[in-house]
Backbone as CSV, one residue per row, in Angstrom:
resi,resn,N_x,N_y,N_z,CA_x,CA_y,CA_z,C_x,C_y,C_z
1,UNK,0.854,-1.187,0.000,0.000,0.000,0.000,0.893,1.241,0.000
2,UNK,0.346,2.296,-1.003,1.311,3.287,-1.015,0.175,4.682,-0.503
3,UNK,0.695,5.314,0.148,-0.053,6.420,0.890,0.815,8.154,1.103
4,UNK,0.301,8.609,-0.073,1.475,9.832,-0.623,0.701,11.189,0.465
5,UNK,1.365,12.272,0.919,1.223,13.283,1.511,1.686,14.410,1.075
6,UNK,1.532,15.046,2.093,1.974,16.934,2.241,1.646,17.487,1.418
7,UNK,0.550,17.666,0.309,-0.223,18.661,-0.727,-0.848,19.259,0.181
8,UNK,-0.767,20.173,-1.118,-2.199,21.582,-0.519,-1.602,22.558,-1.206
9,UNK,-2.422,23.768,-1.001,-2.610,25.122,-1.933,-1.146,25.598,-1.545
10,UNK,-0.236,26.568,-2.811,0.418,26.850,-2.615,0.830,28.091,-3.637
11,UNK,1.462,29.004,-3.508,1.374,30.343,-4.146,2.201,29.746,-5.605
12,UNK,2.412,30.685,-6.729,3.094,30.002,-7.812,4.818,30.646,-7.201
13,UNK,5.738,29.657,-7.222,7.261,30.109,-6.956,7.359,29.249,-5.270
14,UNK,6.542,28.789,-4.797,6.293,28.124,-3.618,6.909,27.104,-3.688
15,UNK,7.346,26.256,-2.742,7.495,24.993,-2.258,6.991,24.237,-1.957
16,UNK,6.465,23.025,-1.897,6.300,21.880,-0.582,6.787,20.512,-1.018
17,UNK,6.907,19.953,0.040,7.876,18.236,0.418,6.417,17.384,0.354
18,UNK,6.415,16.726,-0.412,5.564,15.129,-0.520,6.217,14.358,0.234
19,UNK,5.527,13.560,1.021,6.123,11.666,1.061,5.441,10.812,1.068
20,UNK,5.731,9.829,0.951,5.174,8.257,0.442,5.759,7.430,1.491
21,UNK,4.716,6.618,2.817,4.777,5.725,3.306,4.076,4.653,2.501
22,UNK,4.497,3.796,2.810,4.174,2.497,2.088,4.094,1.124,3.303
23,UNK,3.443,0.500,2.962,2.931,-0.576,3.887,2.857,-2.144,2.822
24,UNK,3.750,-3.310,3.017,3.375,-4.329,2.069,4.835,-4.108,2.034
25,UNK,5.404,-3.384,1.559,6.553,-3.153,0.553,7.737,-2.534,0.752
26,UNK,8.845,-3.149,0.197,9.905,-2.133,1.313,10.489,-0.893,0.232
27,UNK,10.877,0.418,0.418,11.057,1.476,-0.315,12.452,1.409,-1.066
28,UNK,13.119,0.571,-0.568,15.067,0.772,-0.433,15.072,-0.982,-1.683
29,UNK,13.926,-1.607,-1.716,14.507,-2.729,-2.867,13.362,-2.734,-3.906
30,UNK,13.095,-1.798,-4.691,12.396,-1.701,-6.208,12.375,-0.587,-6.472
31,UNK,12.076,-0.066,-7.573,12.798,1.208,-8.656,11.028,1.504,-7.922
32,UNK,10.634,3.018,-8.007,10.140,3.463,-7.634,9.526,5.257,-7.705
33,UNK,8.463,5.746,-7.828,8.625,6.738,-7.873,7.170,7.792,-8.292
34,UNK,7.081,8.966,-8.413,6.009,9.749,-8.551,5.155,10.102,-9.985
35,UNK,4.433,9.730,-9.664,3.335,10.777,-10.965,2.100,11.381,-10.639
36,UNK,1.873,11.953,-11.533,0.641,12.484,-11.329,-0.504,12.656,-11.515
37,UNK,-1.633,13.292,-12.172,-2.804,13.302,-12.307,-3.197,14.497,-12.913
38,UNK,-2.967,15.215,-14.041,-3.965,16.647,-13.988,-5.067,16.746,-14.237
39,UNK,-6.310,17.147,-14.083,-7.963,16.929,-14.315,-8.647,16.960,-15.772
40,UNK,-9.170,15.928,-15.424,-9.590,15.233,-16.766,-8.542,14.709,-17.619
41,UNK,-7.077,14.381,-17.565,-6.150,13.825,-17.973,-5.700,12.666,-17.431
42,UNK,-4.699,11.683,-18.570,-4.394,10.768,-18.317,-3.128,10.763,-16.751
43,UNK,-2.888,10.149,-16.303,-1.375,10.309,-15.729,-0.147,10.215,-16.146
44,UNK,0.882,11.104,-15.766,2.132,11.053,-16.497,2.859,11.177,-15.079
45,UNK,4.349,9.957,-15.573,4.929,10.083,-14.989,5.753,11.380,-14.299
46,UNK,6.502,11.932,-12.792,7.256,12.894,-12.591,8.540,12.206,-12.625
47,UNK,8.793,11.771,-11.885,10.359,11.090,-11.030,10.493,9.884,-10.801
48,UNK,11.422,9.121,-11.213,11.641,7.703,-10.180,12.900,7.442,-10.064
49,UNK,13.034,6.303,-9.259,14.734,6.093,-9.056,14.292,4.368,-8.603
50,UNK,16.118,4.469,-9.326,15.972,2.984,-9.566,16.503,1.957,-8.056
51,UNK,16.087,1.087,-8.508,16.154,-0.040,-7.084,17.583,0.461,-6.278
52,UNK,18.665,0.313,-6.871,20.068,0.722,-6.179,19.682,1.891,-5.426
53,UNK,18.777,3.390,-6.167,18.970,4.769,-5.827,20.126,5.537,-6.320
54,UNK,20.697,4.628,-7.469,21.713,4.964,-7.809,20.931,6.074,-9.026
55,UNK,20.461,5.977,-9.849,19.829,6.766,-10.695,18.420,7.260,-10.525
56,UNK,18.334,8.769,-10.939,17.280,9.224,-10.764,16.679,9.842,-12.659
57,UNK,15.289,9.849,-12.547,14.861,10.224,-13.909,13.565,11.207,-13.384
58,UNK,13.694,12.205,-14.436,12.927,13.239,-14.403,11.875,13.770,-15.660
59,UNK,10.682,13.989,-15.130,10.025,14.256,-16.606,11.035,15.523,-16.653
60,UNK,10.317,15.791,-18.152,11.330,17.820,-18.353,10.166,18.661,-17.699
61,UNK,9.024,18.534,-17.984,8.858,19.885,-16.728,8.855,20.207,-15.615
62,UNK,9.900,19.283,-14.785,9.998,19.643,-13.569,11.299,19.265,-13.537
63,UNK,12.143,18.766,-14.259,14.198,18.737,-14.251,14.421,20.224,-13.951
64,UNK,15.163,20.123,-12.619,15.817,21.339,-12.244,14.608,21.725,-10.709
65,UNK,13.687,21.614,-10.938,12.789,22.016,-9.856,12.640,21.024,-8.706
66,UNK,12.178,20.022,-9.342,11.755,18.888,-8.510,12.848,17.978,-8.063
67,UNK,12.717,17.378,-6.496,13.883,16.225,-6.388,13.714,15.164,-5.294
68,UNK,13.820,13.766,-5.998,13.176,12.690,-5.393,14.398,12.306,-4.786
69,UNK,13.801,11.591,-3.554,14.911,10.439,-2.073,13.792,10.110,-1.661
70,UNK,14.692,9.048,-1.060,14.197,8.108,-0.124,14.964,8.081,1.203
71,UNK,14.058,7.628,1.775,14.796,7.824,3.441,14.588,5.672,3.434
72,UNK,15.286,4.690,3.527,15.550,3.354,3.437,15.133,3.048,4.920
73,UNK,15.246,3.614,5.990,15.302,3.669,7.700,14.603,3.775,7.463
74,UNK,13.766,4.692,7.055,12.044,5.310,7.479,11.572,4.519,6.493
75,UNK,11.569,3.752,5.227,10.475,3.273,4.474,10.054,4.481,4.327
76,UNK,10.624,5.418,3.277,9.442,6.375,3.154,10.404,7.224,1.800
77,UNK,8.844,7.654,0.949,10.184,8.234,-0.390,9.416,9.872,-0.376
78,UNK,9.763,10.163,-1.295,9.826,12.122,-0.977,9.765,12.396,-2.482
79,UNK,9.652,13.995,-2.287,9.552,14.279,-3.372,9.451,16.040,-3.441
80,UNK,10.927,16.716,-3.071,11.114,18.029,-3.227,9.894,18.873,-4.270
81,UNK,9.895,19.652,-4.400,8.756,20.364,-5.601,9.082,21.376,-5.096
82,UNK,9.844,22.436,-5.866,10.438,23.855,-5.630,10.169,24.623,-6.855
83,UNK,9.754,26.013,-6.749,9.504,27.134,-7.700,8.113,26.402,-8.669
84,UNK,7.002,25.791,-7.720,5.867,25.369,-8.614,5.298,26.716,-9.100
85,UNK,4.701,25.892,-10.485,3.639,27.023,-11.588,2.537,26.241,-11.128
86,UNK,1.719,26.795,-11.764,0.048,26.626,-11.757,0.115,25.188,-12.545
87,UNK,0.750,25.296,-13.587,0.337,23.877,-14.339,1.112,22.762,-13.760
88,UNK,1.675,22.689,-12.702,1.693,21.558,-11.369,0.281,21.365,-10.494
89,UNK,-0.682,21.885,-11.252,-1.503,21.444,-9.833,-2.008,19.855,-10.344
90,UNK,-2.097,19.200,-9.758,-2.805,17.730,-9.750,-2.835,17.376,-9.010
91,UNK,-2.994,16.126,-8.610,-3.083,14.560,-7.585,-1.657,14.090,-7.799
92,UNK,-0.538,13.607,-7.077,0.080,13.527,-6.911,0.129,11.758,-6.226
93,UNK,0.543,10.945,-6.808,0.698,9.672,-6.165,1.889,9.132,-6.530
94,UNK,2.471,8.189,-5.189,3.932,7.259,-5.226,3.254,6.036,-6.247
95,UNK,4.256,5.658,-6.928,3.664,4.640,-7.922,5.013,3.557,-7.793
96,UNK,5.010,2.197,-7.552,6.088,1.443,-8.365,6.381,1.459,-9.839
97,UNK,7.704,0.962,-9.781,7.952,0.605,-11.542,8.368,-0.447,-11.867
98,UNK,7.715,-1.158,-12.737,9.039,-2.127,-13.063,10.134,-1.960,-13.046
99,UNK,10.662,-1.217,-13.642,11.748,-0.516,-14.180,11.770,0.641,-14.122
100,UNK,12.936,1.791,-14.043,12.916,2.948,-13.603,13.947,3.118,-15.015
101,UNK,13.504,3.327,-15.922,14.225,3.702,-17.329,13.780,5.214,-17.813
102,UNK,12.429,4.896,-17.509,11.888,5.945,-18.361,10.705,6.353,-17.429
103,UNK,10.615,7.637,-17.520,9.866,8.002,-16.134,8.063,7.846,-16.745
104,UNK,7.804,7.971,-17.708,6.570,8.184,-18.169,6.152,6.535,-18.399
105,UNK,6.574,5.644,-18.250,6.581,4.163,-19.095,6.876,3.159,-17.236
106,UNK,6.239,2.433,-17.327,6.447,1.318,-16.479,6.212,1.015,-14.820
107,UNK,5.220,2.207,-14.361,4.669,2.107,-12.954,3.709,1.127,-12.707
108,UNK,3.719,0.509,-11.786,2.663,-0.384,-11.712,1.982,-0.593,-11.114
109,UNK,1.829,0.045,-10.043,0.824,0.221,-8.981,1.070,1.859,-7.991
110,UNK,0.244,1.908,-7.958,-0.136,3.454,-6.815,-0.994,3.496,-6.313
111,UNK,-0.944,3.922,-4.757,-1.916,4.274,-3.921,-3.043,5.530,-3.865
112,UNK,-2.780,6.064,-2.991,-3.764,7.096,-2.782,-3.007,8.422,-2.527
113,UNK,-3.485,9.231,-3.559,-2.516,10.284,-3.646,-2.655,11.551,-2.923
114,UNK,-2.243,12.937,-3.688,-2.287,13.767,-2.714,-2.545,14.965,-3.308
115,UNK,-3.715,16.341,-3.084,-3.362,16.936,-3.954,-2.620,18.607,-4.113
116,UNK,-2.066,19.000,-5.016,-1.247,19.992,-4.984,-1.933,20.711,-5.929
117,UNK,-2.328,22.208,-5.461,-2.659,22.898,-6.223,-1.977,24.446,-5.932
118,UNK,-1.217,25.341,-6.946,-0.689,26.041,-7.329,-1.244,27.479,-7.890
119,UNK,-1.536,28.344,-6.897,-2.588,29.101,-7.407,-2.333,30.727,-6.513
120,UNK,-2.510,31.348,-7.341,-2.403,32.841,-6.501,-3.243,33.278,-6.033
C-alpha cells in the first residue's frame, strides 16, 4: 500500500515536500517513484529512481525544480517540488515501476494520492 502526503494550496514560486509511506513493501529494494494526475487527464509520470537509488529520472517539466529520495530507515520516499507554476496542480501519487528507465513508461501500482494545487 502506497499512501502519498503533504499537498495543498500553494502560491506560484512556492514549495512543498511530498512523502510516500508504504505498507506491504519495502522502499530501499524496487525502482520506484512519482506521478501524477492533472484533471480530466491521463497520468504522467514525474520522477523515479531505480532499485540501487543509484539513478534518478525526471520528466522535463519539472528537471531542475523537482527532487526525489528516499529515506531506506524510514520506508518512506519524498519528493522536493520547488519554484511550482500553476500547471503543477494535480493529484500527486507514489507509484512502483518495473523498471525505472523511463519516467513516463512502467509504474505499476499506486496508492492514494495527494493533492497539490498552485494558485495565486
Amino acid at each position: 500500500q502506497l499512501q502519498a502526503s503533504g499537498g495543498g494550496l500553494v502560491h506560484p514560486g512556492g514549495s512543498l515536500r511530498l512523502s510516500c509511506v508504504t505498507s506491504g513493501l519495502t522502499v530501499g529494494d524496487r525502482a520506484i517513484g512519482w506521478i501524477r494526475q492533472f484533471p480530466g487527464k491521463e497520468r504522467e509520470g514525474v520522477s523515479c529512481t531505480t532499485e540501487s537509488g543509484n539513478t534518478t529520472y525526471y520528466g522535463d517539466s519539472v528537471k531542475g525544480r523537482f527532487t526525489i529520495s528516499r529515506d531506506n530507515a524510514e520506508n518512506t520516499l519524498y519528493l522536493q517540488m520547488n519554484n511550482l507554476k500553476p500547471e503543477d496542480t494535480g493529484i500527486y501519487y507514489c507509484a512502483t515501476y518495473l523498471m525505472c528507465t523511463y519516467v513516463h513508461a512502467g509504474y505499476t501500482t499506486w496508492g492514494q494520492g495527494t493533492q497539490v494545487t498552485v494558485s495565486s
